[in-house]
Each structure stands twice: as structure tokens, then as C-alpha cells.
C-alpha positions in Angstrom: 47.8 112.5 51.8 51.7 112.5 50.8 52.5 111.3 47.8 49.1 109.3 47.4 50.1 106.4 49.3 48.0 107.5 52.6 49.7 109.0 54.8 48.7 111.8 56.3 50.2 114.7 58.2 48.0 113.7 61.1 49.0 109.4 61.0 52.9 110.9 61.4 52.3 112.6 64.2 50.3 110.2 65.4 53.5 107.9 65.2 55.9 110.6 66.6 55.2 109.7 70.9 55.5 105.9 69.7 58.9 106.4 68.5 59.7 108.6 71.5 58.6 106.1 73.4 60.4 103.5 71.8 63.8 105.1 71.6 62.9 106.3 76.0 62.4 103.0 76.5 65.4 102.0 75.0 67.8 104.5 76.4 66.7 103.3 79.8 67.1 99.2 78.6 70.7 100.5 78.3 71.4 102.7 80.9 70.3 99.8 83.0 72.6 97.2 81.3 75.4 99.4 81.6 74.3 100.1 85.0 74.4 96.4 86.0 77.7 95.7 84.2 79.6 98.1 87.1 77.9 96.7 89.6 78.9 93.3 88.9 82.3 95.0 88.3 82.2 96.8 91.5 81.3 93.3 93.5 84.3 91.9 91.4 86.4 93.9 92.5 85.6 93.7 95.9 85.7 89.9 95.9 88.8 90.3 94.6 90.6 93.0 96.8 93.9 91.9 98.7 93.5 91.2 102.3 96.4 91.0 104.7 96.3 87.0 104.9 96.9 86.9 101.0 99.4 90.0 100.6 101.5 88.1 103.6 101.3 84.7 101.2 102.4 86.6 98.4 104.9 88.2 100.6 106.4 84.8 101.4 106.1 83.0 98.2 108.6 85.8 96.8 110.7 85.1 99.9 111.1 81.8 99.1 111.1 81.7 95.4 114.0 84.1 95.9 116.1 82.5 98.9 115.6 78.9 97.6 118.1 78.9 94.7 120.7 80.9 96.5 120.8 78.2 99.0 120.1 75.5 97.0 123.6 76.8 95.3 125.4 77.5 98.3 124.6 74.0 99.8 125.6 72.0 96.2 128.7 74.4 95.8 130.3 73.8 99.1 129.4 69.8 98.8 131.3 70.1 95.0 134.2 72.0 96.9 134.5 69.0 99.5 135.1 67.1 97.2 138.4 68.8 96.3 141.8 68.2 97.9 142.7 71.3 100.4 140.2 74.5 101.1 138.6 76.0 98.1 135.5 78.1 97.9 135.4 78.4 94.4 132.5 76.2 93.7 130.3 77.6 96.8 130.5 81.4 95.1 130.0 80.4 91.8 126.5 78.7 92.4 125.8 81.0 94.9 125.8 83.8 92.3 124.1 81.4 90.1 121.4 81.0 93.0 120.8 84.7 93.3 120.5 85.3 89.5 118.0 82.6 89.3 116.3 83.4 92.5 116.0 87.0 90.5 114.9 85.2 87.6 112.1 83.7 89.7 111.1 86.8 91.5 110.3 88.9 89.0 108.7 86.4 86.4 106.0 85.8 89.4 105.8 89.6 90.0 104.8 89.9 85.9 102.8 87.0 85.9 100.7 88.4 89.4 100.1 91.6 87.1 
């Protein structure tokens, strides 16, 4: 007996394989969680992987998103300059800068928010 309380040198060793047993079974309870968790990564990923239909999409959604504005201004700036008396060009450059800045704008805000 330890201590007078009843147990023995014998009921502790006893216990010893249980507890090996037990901590075993519990190292393999997470090596198979963690073993699951990348495959369902791995799937994830795969699911998610860029084919050439979807790269040409995104492709052509930047196209747009960038040449839409600049035209948009070109086509508003030449109206406002027909407006005027004589030739000018002054309104057709200044919202076709505008165009490209915000077609810029546009471009790389849907870059960062693709990221």
C-alpha cells in the first residue's frame, strides 16, 4: 500500500497500458481529424482552381471595367464640346482622362477585392 489509502505498486501498473492506451488512441483520433481537415482542404482547393473559361471571364470583366469609363467619357465629352460654338476638344480630353483614372480606379479595386 501507498500512503494507506490502497494502492498498490501492482494496481498502478496495472493502470499504466490503460493510459497508454488511452492517450494511443487519442493521438490517432487526432491524427485522423487533422488528417480529414486537408483532405477536405485539398478537395477545396481543387473545386476551386481556375479553369481557362473563368480566367478568360475575369480576363474580360477587367477589360471592360477598364475601357467602359474611358469611353463613356470620351462619348459625353465630345457631345458637351458640340455643344459649343466652333471646334474645341477641350471637354472630350478632360473626361477622357477622367475615364481612364476611373477605369484605373475600377481595375484594381476588383483585382484587391478577387484577392
Amino acid at each position: 500500500m501507498i500512503c494507506g489509502i490502497g494502492f498498490s505498486s501492482e494496481n498502478v501498473a496495472k493502470a499504466d497500458p490503460t493510459i497508454e492506451q488511452w492517450i494511443k488512441m487519442h493521438k490517432q483520433q487526432q491524427l485522423k481529424k487533422i488528417i480529414v481537415s486537408q483532405i477536405k482542404r485539398i478537395k477545396k482547393a481543387e473545386y476551386e482552381r481556375p479553369n481557362l473559361l473563368s480566367q478568360t471571364v475575369y480576363i474580360g470583366t477587367l477589360g471592360l471595367v477598364l475601357v467602359l469609363p474611358i469611353i463613356g467619357g470620351v462619348y459625353l465629352g465630345h457631345w458637351l464640346d458640340s455643344l459649343q460654338q466652333g471646334y474645341s476638344t477641350r471637354w472630350t480630353l478632360s473626361l477622357l482622362l477622367t475615364g481612364v483614372v476611373i477605369g484605373l480606379f475600377n481595375v484594381y479595386y476588383l483585382i484587391k477585392s478577387g484577392e
